[in-house]
Each structure stands twice: as structure tokens, then as C-alpha cells.
C-alpha positions as CSV (number, residue, x, y, z in Angstrom):
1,X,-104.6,90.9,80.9
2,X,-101.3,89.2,80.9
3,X,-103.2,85.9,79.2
4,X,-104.4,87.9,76.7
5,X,-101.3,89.3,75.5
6,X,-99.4,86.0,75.8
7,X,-102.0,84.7,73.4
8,X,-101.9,87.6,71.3
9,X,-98.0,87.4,71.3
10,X,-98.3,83.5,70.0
11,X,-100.9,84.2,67.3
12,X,-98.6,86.8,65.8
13,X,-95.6,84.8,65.6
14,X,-97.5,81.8,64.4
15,X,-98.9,83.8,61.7
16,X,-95.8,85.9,60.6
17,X,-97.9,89.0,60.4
18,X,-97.9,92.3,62.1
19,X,-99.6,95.8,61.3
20,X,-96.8,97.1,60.1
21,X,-95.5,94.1,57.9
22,X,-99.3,94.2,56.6
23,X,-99.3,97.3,55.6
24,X,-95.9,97.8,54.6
25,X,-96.6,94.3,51.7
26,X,-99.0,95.0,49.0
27,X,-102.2,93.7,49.2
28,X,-103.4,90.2,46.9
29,X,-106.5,90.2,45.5
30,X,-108.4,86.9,44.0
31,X,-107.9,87.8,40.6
32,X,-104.2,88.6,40.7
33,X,-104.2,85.2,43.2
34,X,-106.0,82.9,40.3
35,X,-103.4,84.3,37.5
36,X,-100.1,84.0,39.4
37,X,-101.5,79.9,40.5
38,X,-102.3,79.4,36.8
39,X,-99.1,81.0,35.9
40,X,-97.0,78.8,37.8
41,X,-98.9,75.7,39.1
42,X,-97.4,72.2,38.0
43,X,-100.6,70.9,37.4
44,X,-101.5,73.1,34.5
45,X,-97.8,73.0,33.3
46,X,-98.4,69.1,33.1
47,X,-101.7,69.4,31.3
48,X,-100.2,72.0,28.9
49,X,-97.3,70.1,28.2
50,X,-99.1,66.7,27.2
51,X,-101.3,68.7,24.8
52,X,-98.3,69.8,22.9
53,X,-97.3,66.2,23.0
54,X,-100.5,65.2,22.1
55,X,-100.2,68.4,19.2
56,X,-97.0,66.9,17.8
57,X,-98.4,63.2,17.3
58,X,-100.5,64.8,15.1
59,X,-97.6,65.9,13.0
60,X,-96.7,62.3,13.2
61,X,-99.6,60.8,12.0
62,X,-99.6,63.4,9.1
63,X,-96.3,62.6,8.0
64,X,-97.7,59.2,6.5
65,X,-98.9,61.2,4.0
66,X,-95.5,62.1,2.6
67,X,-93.1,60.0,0.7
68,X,-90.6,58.4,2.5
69,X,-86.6,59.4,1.5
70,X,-83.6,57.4,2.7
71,X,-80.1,56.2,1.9
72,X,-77.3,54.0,2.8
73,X,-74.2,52.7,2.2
74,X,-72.0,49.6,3.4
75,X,-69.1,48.1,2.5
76,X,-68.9,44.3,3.1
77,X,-65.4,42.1,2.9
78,X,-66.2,38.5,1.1
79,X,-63.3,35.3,1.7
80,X,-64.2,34.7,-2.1
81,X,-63.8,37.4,-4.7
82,X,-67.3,38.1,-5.4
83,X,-69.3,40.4,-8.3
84,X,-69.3,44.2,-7.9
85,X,-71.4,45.3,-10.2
86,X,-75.2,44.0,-11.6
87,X,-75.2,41.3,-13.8
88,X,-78.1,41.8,-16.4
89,X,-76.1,39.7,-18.9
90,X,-73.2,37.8,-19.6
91,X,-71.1,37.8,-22.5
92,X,-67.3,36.0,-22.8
93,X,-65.7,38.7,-24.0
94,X,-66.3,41.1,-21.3
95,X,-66.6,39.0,-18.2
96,X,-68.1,40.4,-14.7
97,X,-65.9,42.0,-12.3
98,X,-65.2,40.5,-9.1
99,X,-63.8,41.7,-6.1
100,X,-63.1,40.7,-2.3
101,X,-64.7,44.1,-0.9
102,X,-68.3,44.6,-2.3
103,X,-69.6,48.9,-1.4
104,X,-72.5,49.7,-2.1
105,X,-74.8,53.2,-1.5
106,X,-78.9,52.9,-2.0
107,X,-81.3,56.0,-2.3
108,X,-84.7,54.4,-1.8
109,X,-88.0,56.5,-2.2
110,X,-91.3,54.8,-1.4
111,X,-94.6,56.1,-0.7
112,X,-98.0,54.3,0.2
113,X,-101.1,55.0,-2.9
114,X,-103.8,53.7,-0.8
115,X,-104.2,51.9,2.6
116,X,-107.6,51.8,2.9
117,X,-108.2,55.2,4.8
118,X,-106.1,54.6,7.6
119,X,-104.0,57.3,7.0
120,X,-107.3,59.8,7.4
121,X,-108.5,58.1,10.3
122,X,-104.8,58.6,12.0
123,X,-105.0,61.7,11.4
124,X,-108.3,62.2,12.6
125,X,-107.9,60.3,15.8
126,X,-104.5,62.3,16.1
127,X,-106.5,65.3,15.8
128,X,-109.3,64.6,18.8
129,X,-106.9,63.3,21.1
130,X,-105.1,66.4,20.9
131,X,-108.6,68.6,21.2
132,X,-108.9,66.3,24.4
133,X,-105.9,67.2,25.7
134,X,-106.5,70.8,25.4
135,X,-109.4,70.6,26.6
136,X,-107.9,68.7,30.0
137,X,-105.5,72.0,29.9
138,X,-108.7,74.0,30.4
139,X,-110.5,71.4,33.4
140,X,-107.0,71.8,34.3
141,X,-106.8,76.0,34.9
142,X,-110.6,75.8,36.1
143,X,-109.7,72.8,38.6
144,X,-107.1,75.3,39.9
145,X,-109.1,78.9,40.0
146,X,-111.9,77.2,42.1
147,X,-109.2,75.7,44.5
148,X,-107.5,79.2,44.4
149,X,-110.9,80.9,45.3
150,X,-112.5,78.2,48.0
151,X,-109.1,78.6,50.0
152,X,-108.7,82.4,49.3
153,X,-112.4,83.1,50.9
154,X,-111.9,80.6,53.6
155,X,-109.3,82.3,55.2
156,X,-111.3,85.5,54.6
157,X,-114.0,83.5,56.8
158,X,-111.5,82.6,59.5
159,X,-110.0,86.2,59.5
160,X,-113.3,87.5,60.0
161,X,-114.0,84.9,62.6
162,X,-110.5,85.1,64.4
163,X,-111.9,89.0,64.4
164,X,-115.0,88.0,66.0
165,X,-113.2,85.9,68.6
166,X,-110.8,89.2,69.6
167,X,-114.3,91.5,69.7
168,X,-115.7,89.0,72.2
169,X,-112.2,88.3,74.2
170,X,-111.5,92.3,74.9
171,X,-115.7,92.2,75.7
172,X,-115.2,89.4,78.2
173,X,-111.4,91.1,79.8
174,X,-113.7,94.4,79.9
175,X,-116.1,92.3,82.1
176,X,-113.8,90.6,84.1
177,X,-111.9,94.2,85.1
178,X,-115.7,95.2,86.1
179,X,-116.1,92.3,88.1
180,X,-113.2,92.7,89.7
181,X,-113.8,96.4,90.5
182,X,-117.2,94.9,92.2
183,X,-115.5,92.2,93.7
184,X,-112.9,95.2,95.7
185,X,-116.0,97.3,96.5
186,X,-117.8,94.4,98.2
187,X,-120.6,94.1,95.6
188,X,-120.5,91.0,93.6
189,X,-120.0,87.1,94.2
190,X,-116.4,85.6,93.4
191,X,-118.8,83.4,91.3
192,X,-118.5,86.0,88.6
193,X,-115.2,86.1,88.8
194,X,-114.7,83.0,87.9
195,X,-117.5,82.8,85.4
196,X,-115.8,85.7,83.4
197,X,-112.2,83.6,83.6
198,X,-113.6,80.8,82.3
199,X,-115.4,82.7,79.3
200,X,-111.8,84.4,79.0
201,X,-110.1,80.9,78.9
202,X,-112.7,79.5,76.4
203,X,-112.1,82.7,73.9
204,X,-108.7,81.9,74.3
205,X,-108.8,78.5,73.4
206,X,-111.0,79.5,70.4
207,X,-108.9,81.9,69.5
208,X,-105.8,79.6,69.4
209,X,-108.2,77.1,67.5
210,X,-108.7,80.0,65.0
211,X,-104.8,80.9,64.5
212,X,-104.2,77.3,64.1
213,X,-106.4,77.0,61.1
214,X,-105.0,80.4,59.4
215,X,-102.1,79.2,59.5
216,X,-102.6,76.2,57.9
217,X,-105.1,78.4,55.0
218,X,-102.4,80.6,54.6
219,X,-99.6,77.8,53.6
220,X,-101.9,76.1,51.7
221,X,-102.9,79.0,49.5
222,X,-99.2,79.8,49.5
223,X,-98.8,76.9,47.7
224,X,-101.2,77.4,45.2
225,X,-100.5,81.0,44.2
226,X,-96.5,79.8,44.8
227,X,-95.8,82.3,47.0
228,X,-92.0,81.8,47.6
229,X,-91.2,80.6,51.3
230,X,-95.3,79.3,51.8
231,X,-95.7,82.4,54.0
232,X,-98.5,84.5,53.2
233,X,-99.9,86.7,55.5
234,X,-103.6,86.5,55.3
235,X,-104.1,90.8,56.1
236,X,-102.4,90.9,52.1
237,X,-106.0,88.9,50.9
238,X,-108.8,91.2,50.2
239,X,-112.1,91.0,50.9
240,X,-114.7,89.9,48.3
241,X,-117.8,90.7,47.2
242,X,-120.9,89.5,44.6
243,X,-121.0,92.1,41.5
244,X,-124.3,90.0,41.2
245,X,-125.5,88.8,44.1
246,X,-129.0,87.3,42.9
247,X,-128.4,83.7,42.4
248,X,-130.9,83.1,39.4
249,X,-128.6,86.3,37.7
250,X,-125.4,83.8,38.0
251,X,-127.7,81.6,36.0
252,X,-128.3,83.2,33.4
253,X,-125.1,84.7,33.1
254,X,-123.9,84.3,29.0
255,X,-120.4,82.0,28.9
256,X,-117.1,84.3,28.3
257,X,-116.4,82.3,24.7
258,X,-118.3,80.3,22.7
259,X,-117.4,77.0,24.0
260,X,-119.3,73.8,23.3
261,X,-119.3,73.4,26.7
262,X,-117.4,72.5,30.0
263,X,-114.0,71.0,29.2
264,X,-115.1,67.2,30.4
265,X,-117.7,67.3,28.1
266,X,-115.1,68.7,25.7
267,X,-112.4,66.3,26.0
268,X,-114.9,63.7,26.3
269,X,-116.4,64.0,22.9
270,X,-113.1,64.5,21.7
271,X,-112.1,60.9,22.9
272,X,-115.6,59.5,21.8
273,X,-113.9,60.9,17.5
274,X,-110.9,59.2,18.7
275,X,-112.4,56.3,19.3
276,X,-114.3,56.1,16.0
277,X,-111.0,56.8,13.9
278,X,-109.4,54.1,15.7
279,X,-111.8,51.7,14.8
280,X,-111.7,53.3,11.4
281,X,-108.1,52.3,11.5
282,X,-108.8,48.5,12.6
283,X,-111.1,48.1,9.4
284,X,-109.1,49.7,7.4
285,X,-106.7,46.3,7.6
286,X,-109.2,43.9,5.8
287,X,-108.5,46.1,2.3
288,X,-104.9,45.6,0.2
289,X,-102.1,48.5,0.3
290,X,-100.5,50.0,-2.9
291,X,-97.4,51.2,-2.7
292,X,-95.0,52.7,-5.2
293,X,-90.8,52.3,-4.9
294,X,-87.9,53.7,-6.6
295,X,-84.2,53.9,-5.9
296,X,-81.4,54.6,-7.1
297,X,-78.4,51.7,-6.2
298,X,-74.7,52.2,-6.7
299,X,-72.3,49.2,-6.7
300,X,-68.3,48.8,-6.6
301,X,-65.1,47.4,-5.5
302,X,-62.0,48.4,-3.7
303,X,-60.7,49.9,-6.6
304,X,-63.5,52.7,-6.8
305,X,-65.1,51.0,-10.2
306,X,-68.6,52.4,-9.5
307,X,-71.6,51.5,-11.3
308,X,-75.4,53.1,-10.8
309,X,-79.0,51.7,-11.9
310,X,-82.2,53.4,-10.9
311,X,-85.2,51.1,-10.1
312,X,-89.3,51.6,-9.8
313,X,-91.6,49.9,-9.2
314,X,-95.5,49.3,-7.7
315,X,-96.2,47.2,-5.2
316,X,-99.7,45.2,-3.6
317,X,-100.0,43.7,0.1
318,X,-102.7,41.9,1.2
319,X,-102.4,39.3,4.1
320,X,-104.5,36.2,3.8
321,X,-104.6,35.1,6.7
322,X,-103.4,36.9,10.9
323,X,-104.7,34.4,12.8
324,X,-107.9,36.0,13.1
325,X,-106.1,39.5,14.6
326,X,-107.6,41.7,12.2
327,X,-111.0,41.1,13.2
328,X,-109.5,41.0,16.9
329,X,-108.4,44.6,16.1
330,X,-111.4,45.6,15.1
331,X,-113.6,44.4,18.2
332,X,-110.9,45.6,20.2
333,X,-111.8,49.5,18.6
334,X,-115.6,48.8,18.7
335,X,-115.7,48.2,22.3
336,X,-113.5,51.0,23.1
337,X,-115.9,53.1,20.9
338,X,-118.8,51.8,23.2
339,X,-116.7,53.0,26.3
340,X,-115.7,56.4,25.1
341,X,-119.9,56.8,24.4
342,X,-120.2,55.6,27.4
343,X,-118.1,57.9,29.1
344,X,-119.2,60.6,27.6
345,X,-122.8,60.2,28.9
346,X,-121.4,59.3,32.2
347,X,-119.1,63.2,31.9
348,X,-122.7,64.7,30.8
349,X,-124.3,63.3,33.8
350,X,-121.3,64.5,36.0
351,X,-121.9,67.6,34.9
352,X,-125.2,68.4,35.1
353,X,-125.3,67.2,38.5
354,X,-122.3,69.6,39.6
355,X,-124.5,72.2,38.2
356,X,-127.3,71.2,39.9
357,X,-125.6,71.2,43.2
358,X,-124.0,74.1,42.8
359,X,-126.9,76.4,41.7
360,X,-128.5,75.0,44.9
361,X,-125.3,76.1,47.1
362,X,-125.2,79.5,45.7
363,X,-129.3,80.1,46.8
364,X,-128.8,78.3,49.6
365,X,-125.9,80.3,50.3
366,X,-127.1,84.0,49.7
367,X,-130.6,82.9,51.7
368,X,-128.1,82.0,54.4
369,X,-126.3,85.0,54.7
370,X,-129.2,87.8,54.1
371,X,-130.8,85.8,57.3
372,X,-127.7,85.5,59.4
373,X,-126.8,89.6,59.3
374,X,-130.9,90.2,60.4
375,X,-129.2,87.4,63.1
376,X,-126.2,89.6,63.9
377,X,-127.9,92.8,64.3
378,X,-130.5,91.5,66.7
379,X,-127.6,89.6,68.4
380,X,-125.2,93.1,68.9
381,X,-128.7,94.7,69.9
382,X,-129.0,92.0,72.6
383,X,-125.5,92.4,73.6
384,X,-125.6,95.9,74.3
385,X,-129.2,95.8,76.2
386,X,-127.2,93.2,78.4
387,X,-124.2,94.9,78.8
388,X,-126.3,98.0,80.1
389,X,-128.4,96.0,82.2
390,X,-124.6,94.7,83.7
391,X,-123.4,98.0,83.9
392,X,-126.8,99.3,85.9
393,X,-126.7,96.1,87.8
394,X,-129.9,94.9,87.4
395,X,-128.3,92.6,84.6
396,X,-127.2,88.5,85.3
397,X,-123.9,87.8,84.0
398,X,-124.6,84.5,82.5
399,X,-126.9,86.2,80.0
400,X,-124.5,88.5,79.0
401,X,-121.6,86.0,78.4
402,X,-124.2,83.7,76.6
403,X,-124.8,86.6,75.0
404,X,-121.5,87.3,73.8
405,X,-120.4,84.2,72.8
406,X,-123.7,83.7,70.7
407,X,-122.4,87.1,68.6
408,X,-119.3,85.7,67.9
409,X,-120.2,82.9,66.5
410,X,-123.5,84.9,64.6
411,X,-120.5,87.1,63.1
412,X,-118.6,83.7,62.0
413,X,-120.9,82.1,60.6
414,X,-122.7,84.9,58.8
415,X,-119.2,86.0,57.3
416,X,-118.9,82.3,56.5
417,X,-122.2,82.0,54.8
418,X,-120.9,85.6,52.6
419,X,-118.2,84.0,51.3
420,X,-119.4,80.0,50.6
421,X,-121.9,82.3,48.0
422,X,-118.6,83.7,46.4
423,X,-117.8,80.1,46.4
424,X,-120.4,78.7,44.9
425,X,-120.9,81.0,42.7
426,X,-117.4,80.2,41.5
427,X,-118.2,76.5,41.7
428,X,-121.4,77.0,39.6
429,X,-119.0,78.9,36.7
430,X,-116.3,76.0,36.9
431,X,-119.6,73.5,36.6
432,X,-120.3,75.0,33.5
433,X,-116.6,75.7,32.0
434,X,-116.8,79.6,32.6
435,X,-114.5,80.1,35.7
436,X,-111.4,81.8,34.1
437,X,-109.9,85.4,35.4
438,X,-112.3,87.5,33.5
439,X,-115.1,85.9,34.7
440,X,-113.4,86.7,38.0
441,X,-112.8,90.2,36.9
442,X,-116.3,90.5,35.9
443,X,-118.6,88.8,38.7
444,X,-116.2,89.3,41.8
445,X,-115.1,92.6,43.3
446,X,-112.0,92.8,45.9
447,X,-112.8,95.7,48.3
448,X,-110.5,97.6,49.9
């Protein structure tokens, strides 16, 4: 007895959780655990804050469309007195004026008639990249929920097994104290004895094993759901259960929104419009620019004489000859064009397969479980018959430790089979871009 409670002491402090602290610290259930991880996770802050940069480059890109609207001054200090003013004539009688100290002020105002369509194809490349970033914000949150839930239900599976592992420890001190009471009366081998310390010493070990692992679950979802201090003590998780358990029903389950799909696939077709702008934007080069100018320039001296002239004029650019970079530029966009194809059939591939698996893990999941509680039931039945046949003597105590071991690890790995389904069940929703918290809300209950 004083091993167990040693143990039992060690698990507690390791874990930082007692009854009373449990109940005294309102429960966390997965939804609420999935919303305060998106709400404060870096890595959807970083996804959401490069698809507002992403956002303003499109304002960029759009602002070609606008005139441009500057102005300027400078005042420039000559060895040689030097004209002030613009000479469109000259005349004897009224000479130019000259000055040491030249000041001048422009207002220039030029915009760009026609470039060919780059403009539009900026635009439009601006455009997709930032539908691919937002899109990346989304694989971003969904990334996150199915992290948030895989942890969440694995330490529900190792609570449930730690659980197990007590059941079967106070069953094996039980025996021991029966042995012992043999052992005083004359009526049982010291074998036993030591055949029910040992299974006492194993538990333990497995036990420890088990606290161990919480521990590490509990920091780790901690982290995710940021959980100030990365303590977490796993009796504030609630259980979780299938709405739907039938596997085909998760199939067939209609999307929360009418997306065109998973945001990979999103963000990758995004990037494949991108793509094609840019190359839009390479061609684009091989035809002229027009552009119209006006101003407005004011010239004078020291003295403040100050004369204005407006100007206008239109304006054609058309290089002859790069060096051969303009159709460099435009191979350049193709290939990347045939990459960003090819990376979107490569995402579609992805996908399909992650859907594939995971449709597989979620039937092969729910078959597992439905056959492991038939497994636990005819285990605790065979428990008890030995335990009775212990109890009336007529038992052997290898069968019944066997016995007991064998239900604790039924009991582990059927509530580990319950809650991989709620995990791939999850996975199959992030697989095809559905996994947000009202699908949570909708397909997972948190019992009490």
C-alpha cells in the first residue's frame, strides 16, 4: 500500500491536478479549445497578416490606374550669373534676366494611356495572390482545429487509460492483501506473493509510463489553446462523442459554405491566375506605351522675380532592342505558369488522397471500437469468473492476473479506438476544407 500511494502522490504533483482543483476550474470543451487556439495561435496570426499584405499590394497595383501628381522645388547657386526665367525669344531691347541663384518649383502630372494591358493583368495577378493568401489563412485555422482535436482526444485516451491502469492496480493491491491473508493462515505458496508484487510493480511502472505522457499531452495542448503558464489539467477536457457515428453519414455530410473546395486547392488555383497575369504582364512589353504629361514650371532669382509656364504634352515608348530580355521575361512567366498547373494537379492529388485515407481511418476506426467494447465486456466477464474462482479457491492466480492485465489494456485500446474515429472524422472534414467550429458544434458532442 505504501507503493501505491507513493506513486499516486508523484502522479499528482507531476500532473498539477487534484479533485478539488478539478472541480473547483471550469471544465474545456473541444469547441471552446479549437476557438481560443484560433484566437490566439501565431500561426494563423501570420497567415492572416500576409493576406492583408497580400490585400494591400492590390491597392498598389490599382493605383497605376491613377494619374500620377507631384511637385518640387530647388534652388541652385551658379559661379556665373545665369538666366532665371525661359527664353522663348530674344529681343535687344528687353534682354533676359540673369542671376547667380536660379529657384525653381515644378508641378508635374502624368498618366499612362495604354501599356499594353499590363495594368489589368497587375491587377489581376494582385488579385489571386491575395485569394491565395486567404485561402492559406483558412489551411491555416483548419491545420490548427485538427492539431487542437488529435491532441485534445489523445489525452482523453490516456486519461481513460491512466484510469484503466488505477482499476487494475487497486485489483492487483486487493489480491496481494488476499494473498497475504492466505499466506498468515498457512494456505497459499509465497509464490503468489510474489507473483502479485510483481503485477503490482508492472502497474506501477505503467502507470508512471501513463503520467509521463499526460503530462507531456497536457503542455502541448497548453500550447495550442495558449493556456497561460502551459498547465492544463487534463480532468478540465471533456469527453467526446460522434453526433453521427456512421462513417458513410460523415461522407455525405453537405460543406458548412459554399466553398470551391479545400483551401490548397483554393490557393492553388489562385496561384495558377496569378501565374497567367504575370505572363500577361511579360507580353505585354513587346507593345509601345502612351503616356500623357503636363506641368506647370515656375522660374526666378534671388530677388523673388517669378515667372510661370504650363506645359503638355503626349508621349510614345517603344524599346528596340533589351538584349533579348523581353522574350526572357516572357519564358520566364510561361514556365512558371506550367509550374503553378502543375502544382495545382499535384494539390488535387494531395487531396484526394488525404480523403481517401481518411474516410478509411474513420471506418476503420468505428469497426475497431464497436469490436473492442464486445472485447471489454467478455474481458470484465472473464475477470470476475476468475476473481470468484480466486476467492473460492479453486481459481490459479496466473489466470487472474493475465486476466487483469488483458482488461486494462482492452479498456485502453477500445477508448483509444473511440476517440482516433473523433479524429478521423475531424481529419476527413479538414481533408475536404470543412473542419471549422461549427462543424465541431455540429458533428461533435462534449459530454458531461
Amino acid at each position: 500500500m505504501i507503493r501505491f500511494r507513493s506513486v499516486a502522490v508523484l502522479s499528482t504533483l507531476a500532473l498539477v491536478v487534484s479533485p478539488a482543483v478539478a472541480t473547483a476550474q471550469e471544465s474545456l470543451p473541444l469547441e471552446e479549445a479549437v476557438r481560443r487556439a484560433l484566437a490566439s495561435h501565431p500561426a494563423v496570426g501570420a497567415a492572416a497578416a500576409r493576406s492583408e499584405g497580400a490585400e494591400a499590394l492590390g491597392g498598389v497595383a490599382r493605383s497605376a490606374w491613377y494619374p500620377s501628381l507631384s511637385v518640387s522645388a530647388a534652388g541652385t547657386r551658379f559661379q556665373e550669373p545665369m538666366l532665371v526665367a525661359p527664353l522663348h525669344g530674344f529681343e535687344f531691347t528687353t534682354p533676359p534676366e540673369f542671376d547667380r541663384t536660379l529657384v525653381r518649383g515644378d508641378v508635374d502630372l502624368a498618366w499612362t494611356l495604354f501599356e499594353g494591358g499590363a495594368r489589368s493583368s497587375r491587377v489581376e495577378a494582385a488579385d489571386a495572390r491575395a485569394g491565395s493568401a486567404a485561402a492559406r489563412v483558412g489551411a491555416a485555422r483548419q491545420d490548427l482545429a485538427a492539431r487542437v482535436v488529435g491532441s485534445y482526444v489523445q489525452l482523453l485516451s490516456r486519461r481513460e487509460a491512466r484510469a484503466a491502469q488505477r482499476a487494475r492496480l487497486e485489483a492487483l493491491l486487493a489480491e496481494r492483501d488476499r494473498v497475504n491473508r492466505l499466506l498468515a493462515e498457512g494456505r497459499a505458496p509465497e509464490v503468489e506473493r510474489f507473483r502479485a508484487e510483481a503485477a503490482i510493480a508492472r502497474a506501477e511502472a505503467d502507470l508512471a509510463e501513463l503520467d509521463a505522457a499526460l503530462l507531456a499531452g497536457t503542455h502541448e495542448l497548453a500550447r495550442l489553446v495558449g493556456v497561460e503558464g502551459g498547465v492544463l489539467p487534463v480532468e478540465r477536457l471533456r469527453t467526446v462523442a460522434l453526433r453521427t457515428p456512421d462513417p458513410d453519414a460523415a461522407a455525405a455530410e453537405p460543406p458548412d459554405a459554399p466553398e470551391p473546395g479545400p483551401p490548397e486547392l483554393v490557393a492553388a488555383r489562385s496561384e495558377l491566375r496569378a501565374a497567367e497575369a504575370e505572363r500577361d504582364v511579360a507580353s505585354a512589353a513587346w507593345l509601345p506605351r502612351l503616356l500623357l504629361s503636363g506641368g506647370l514650371r515656375s522660374y526666378g532669382s534671388s530677388g523673388g522675380d517669378f515667372t510661370a509656364e504650363w506645359q503638355a504634352g503626349v508621349g510614345l515608348e517603344y524599346p528596340l532592342f533589351t538584349g533579348f530580355a523581353r522574350s526572357r521575361r516572357v519564358a520566364a512567366a510561361s514556365a512558371a505558369e506550367t509550374a503553378a498547373r502543375e502544382d495545382l494537379r499535384a494539390a488535387e492529388l494531395a487531396v484526394a488522397d488525404r480523403a481517401d485515407r481518411a474516410l478509411e481511418a474513420v471506418r476503420g476506426a468505428a469497426a475497431s471500437a464497436e469490436a473492442l467494447a464486445i472485447a471489454e465486456r467478455h474481458q470484465a466477464e472473464v475477470v470476475r469468473i476468475e476473481r470468484l474462482s480466486l476467492a473460492e479457491g479453486a481459481g490459479v492466480q496466473t489466470d487472474y492476473l493475465r486476466a487483469e492485465a488483458e482488461l486494462a489494456e482492452t479498456r485502453a485500446a477500445r477508448a483509444r479506438a473511440v476517440n482516433l474515429h473523433v479524429a478521423a472524422r475531424a481529419e476527413l472534414a479538414r481533408a475536404r476544407g470543412e473542419l471549422t467550429p461549427d462543424w465541431i458544434r455540429r458533428n461533435l458532442e462534449s459530454l458531461p
